[in-house]
N, C-alpha and C positions, 0 to 999 in steps of 0.2 A: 616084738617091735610093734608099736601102735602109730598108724598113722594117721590124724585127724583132717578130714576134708569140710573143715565148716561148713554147714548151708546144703551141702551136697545134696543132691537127690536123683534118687531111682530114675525120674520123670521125665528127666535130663542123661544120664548117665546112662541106662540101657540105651538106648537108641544109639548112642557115641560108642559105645562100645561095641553095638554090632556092626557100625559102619567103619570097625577100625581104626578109630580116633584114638581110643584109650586101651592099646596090647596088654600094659601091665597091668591094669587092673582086669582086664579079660583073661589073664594066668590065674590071677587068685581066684577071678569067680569057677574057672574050670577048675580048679586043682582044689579046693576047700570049698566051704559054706555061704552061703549069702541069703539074707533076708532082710525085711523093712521092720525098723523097730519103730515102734510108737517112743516118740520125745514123750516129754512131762509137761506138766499146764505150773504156767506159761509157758508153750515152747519157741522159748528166746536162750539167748547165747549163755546170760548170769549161771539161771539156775539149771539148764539141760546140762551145762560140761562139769559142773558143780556136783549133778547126781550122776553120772559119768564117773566121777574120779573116788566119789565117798559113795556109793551104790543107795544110796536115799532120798528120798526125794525131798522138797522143798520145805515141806513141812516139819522133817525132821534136819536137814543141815542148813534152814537159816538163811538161804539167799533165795529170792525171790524176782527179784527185775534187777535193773540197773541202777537205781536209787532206792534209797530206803530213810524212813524216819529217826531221826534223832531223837534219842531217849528221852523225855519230859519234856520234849519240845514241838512246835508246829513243824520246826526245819529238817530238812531235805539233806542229805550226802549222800555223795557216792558211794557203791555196794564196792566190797575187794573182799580179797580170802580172808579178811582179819571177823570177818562178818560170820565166818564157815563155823558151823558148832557141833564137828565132829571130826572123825580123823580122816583121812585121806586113805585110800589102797596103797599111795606111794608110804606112808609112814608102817603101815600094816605089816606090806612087803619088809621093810629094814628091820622092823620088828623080829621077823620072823627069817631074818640075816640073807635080803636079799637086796642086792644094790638096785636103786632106780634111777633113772634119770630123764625128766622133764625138759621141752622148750615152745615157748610157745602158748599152751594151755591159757586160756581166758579165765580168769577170775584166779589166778595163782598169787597173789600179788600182798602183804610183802612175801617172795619166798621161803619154804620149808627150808629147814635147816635137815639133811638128807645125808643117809650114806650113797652118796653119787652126784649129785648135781640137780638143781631147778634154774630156767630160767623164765618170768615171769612174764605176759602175755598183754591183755590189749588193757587191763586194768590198771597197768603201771602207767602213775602218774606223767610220767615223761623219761628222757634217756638218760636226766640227770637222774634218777632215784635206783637205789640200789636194788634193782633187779632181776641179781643173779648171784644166786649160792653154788658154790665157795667164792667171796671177793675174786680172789686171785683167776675164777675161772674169767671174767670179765676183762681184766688185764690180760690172759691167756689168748680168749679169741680175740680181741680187736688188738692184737700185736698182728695174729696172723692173717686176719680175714677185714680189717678196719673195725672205724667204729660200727656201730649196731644201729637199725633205725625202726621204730616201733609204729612208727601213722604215717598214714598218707596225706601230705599235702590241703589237697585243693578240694577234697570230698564237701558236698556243701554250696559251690563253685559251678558247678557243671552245666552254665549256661550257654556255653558257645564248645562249637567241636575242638577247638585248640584245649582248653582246657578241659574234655574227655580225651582227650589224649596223653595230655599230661596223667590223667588218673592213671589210665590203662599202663602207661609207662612206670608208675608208682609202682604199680600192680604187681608188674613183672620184676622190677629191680626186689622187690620182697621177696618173692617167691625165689627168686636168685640167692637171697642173700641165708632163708630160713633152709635152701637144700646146701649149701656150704656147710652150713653153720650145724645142720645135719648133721654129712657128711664128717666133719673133722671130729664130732663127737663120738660117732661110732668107730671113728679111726683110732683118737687119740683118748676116750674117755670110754670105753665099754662098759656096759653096767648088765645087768641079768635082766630087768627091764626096762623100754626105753620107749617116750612117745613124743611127736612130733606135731605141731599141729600148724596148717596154712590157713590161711584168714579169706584170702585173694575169692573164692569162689561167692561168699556171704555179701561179699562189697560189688562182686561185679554185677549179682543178680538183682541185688537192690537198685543199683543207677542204671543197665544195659537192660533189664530183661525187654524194657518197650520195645526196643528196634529188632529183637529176633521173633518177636510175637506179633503175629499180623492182626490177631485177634485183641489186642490188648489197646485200651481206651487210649491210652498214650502213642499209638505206633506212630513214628514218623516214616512212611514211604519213602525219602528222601533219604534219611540218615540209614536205614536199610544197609544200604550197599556198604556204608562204611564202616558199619557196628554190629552188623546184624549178628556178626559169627564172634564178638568179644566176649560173650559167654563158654561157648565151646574152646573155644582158644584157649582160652584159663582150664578149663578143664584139659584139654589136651598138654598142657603145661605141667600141670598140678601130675599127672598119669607120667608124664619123663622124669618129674624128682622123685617119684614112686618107684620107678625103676633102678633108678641110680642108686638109691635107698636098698634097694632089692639086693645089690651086688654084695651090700654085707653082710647078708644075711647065708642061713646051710640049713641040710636038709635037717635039721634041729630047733631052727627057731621058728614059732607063733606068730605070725603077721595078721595083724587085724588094719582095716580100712573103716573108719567111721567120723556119722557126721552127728551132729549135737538135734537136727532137726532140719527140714527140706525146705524149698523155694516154690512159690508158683506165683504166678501174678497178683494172687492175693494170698495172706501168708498161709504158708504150708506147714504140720503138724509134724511131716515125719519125716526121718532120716535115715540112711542104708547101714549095712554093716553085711 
């Protein structure tokens, strides 16, 4: 089982976990391995989870940023997995007759066709595009769990506290809706392997980091009180569906925790694992 913490980072993450914020991911660091991996250049979301899933780097699978050039032309579109020019570890895996199954993953999008199940990530164009292999698994979850929701709102927006709240509330209803959504798949859909990936920490650091950082050119003294801890909070959030997550697992399965690449007030290189 893989669980992906976008954005994540050591810099943040130790200190919360010695002070008790984050238990379940302080099991895995006692009980197994942990180290800080160097991301890839550019270390952006496209091509880090890109050489993550196809173990190559940019050079060799094809995505690179978030836009890319249009063959014989000046013009611009958007990068998605159709852009990917090599095979994935999930197909690898079936290859070699073992069931996978994806939710979540950035840059998935349109989904593999899998012995087990993919559901496509922050590249899907919207909730109408078919972003999730087998059809029917689509009609499956949002029978049980509703419909499915892929972005947040109001990002963009964040000029008044009413509407950083509304983010933050976005925030949470995802992270709510991607440990369900989880959860029913290792209930009802068990595969040999299975990765998960939360968004929530990459968005919170980008818009929050000013008000927890007294050092940061942005800090507002004032908003302080009211923001300061909405980084931690995500992360102490993100460490309870990790646990929940945890419950399905035995003393036989592989848990890995990893981020695509880190946070700091100015961008940060690396990510945990």
């Amino acid at each position: 089982m893989i669980v992906g913490f976008d954005a994540a980072t050591w810099d943040l993450a130790k200190p919360w976990v010695a002070e008790g914020f984050m238990p379940n991911l302080a099991r895995l660091m006692a009980e197994g391995a942990r180290g800080q991996l160097e991301s890839i250049l550019p270390p952006i979301t496209p091509p880090a989870w890109t050489s993550f899933t196809t173990g190559k780097n940019p050079g060799k699978h094809g995505v690179f940023h978030f836009m890319e050039s249009t063959p014989d032309t000046y013009a611009l579109r958007y990068t998605n997995a159709s852009s990917r020019r090599t095979r994935t570890i999930w197909k690898i895996l079936n290859q070699a007759g073992i069931g996978t199954g994806t939710a979540n993953i950035p840059f998935t999008y349109p989904p593999e066709v899998l012995n087990g199940y993919q559901i496509s990530g922050m590249d899907t164009p919207s909730e109408k595009s078919a972003f999730i292999h087998p059809p029917e698994l689509r009609e499956e979850l949002e029978r049980e769990l509703g419909p499915l929701k892929l972005d947040i709102r109001f990002l963009g927006f964040m000029n008044t506290d009413e509407r950083r709240d509304q983010v933050l509330d976005e925030m949470r209803q995802m992270d709510e809706q991607w440990t369900h959504v989880g959860l029913y798949l290792l209930k009802h859909r068990p595969q040999d392997v299975t990765m998960l990936v939360f968004m929530s920490i990459d968005t919170v650091q980008h818009y929050f980091w000013q008000f927890m950082d007294k050092s940061h050119f942005l800090h507002d003294p004032a908003a302080e009180a009211k923001f300061g801890d909405a980084i931690r909070n995500v992360y102490q959030r993100l460490d309870e569906s990790l646990g929940k997550l945890l419950e399905y697992t035995n003393d036989g399965t592989t848990v890995f925790v990893v981020s695509d690449h880190g946070g700091r007030p100015r961008f940060g290189p690396c990510g945990l694992s």
